[in-house]
C-alpha positions as CSV (number, residue, x, y, z in Angstrom):
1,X,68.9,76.5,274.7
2,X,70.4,75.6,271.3
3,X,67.7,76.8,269.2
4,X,68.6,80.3,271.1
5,X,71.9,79.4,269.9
6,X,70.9,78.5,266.7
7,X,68.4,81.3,266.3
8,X,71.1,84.1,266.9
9,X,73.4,82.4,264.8
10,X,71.4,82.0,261.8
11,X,70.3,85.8,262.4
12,X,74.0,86.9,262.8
13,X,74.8,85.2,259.4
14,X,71.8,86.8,257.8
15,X,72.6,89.9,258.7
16,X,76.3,89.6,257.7
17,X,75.0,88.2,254.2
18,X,72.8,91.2,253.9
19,X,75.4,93.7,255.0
20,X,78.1,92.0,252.5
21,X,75.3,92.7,249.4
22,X,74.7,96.1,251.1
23,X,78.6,97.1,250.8
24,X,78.8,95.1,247.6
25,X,75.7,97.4,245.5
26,X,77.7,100.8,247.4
27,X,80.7,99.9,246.0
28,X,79.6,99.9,242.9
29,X,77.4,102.9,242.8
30,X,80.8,104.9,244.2
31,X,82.5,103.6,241.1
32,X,80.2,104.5,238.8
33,X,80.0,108.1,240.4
34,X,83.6,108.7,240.6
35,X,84.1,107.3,236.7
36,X,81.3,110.3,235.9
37,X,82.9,113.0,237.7
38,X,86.2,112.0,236.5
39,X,84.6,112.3,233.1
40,X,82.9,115.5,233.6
41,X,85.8,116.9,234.5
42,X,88.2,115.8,231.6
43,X,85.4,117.0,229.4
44,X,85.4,120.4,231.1
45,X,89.0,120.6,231.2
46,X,88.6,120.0,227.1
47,X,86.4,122.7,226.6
48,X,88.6,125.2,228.7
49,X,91.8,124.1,226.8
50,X,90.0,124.5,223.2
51,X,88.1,127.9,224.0
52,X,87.8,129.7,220.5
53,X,86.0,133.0,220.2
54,X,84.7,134.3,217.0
55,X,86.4,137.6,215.7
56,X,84.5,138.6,213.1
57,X,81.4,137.3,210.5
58,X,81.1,138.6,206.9
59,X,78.0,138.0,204.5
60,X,79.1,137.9,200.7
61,X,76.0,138.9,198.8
62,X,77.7,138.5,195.3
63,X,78.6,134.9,196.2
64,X,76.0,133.9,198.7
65,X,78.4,132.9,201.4
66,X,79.2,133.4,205.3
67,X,83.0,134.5,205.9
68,X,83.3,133.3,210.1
69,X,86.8,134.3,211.5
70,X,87.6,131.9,214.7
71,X,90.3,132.5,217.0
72,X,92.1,129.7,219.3
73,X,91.8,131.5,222.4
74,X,91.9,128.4,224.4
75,X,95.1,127.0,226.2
76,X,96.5,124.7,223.8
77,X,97.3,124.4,219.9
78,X,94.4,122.3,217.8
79,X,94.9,120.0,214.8
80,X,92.8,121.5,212.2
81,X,91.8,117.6,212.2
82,X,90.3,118.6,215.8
83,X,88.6,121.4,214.2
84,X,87.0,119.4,211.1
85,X,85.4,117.2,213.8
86,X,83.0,120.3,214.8
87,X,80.2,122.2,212.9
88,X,78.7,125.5,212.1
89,X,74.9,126.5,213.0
90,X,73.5,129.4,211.3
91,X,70.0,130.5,212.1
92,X,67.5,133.6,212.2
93,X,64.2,130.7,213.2
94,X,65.9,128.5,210.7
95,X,68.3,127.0,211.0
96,X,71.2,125.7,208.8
97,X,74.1,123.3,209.9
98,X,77.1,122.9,208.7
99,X,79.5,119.6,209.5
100,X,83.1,121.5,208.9
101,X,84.4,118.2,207.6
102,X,82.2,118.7,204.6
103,X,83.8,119.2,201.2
104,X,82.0,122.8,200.1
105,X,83.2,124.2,203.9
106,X,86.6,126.1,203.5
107,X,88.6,126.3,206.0
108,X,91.8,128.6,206.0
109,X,94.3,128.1,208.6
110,X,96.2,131.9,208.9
111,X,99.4,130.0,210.9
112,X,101.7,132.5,212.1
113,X,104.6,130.6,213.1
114,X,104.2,128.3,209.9
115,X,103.8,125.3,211.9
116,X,100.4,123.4,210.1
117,X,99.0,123.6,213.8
118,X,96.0,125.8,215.4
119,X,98.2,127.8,217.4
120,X,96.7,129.5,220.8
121,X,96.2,132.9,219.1
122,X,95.9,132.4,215.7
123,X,92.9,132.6,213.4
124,X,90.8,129.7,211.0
125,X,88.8,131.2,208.2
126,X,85.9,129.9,207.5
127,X,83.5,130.3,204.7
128,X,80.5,128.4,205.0
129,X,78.6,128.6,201.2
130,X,74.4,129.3,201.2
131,X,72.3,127.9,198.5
132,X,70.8,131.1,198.3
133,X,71.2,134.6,199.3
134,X,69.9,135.2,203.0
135,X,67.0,137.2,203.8
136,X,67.5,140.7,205.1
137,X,67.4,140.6,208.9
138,X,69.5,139.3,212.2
139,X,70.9,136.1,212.0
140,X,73.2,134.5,214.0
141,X,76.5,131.7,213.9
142,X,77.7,129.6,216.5
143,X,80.5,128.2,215.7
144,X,81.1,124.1,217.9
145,X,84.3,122.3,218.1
146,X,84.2,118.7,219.1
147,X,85.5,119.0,222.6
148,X,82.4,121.1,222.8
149,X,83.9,124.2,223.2
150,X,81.6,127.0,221.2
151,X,81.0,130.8,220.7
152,X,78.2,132.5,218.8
153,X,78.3,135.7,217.3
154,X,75.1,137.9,216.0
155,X,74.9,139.7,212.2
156,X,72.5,141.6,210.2
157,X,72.1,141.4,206.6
């Protein structure tokens, strides 16, 4: 009769062993999940609030160089600082990027209200310069902001 008793309660503490690593390895897989989803959804909430659409996209064929107007069209202002961060991609089956923190990238900040900040609604100039003059066919430019919000925008030369 007591290695009955001692049987059960040896399986009983077992099992409670086994159910207390069980919870234990749950636990942390729920943690890990709900840290990624809360990421996700700050980074999608990042790319909602700095939406920018490209307005228009001018090849200079005297001075071989890409004119790219970008609007905020997102839900908050930008620090040009923000926008710096990002980079152009130019491509027709080659392609050609361009880090908008680098030196020969202009970037013109057409601030409406005089404030120094990437208003919701107003316009960066880019101009972006080529080492040579483009090849005439269809190229496209997406332009990429850190937050990873983007647009793309289609030209022929």
């Amino acid at each position: 009769m007591s290695s009955t008793v001692f049987s059960e309660a040896l399986v009983i503490v077992v099992v409670a062993i086994a159910g207390g690593i069980l919870l234990t390895s749950l636990s942390g897989i729920a943690i890990y999940l709900s840290d990624t989803a809360e990421l996700q959804m700050k980074l999608a909430k990042d790319r909602i609030e700095s939406s920018v659409q490209i307005v228009y996209v001018f090849y200079d064929e005297v001075n071989p160089e890409i004119k790219c107007w970008v609007k905020n069209v997102g839900l908050k202002p930008l620090k040009i600082s923000q926008l710096e961060g990002g980079e152009a991609v130019l491509a027709d089956g080659e392609i050609i990027v361009f880090p908008l923190s680098w030196s020969n990238v202009t970037l013109t900040l057409y601030d409406t209200d005089e404030d120094g900040i990437w208003g919701v609604g107003e316009t960066v100039e880019l101009i972006l310069p080529l080492g040579s003059s483009l090849a005439s066919g269809d190229y496209w430019i997406t332009v990429i902001l850190p937050t990873g919000a983007k647009d793309t925008a289609y030209f022929s030369v």
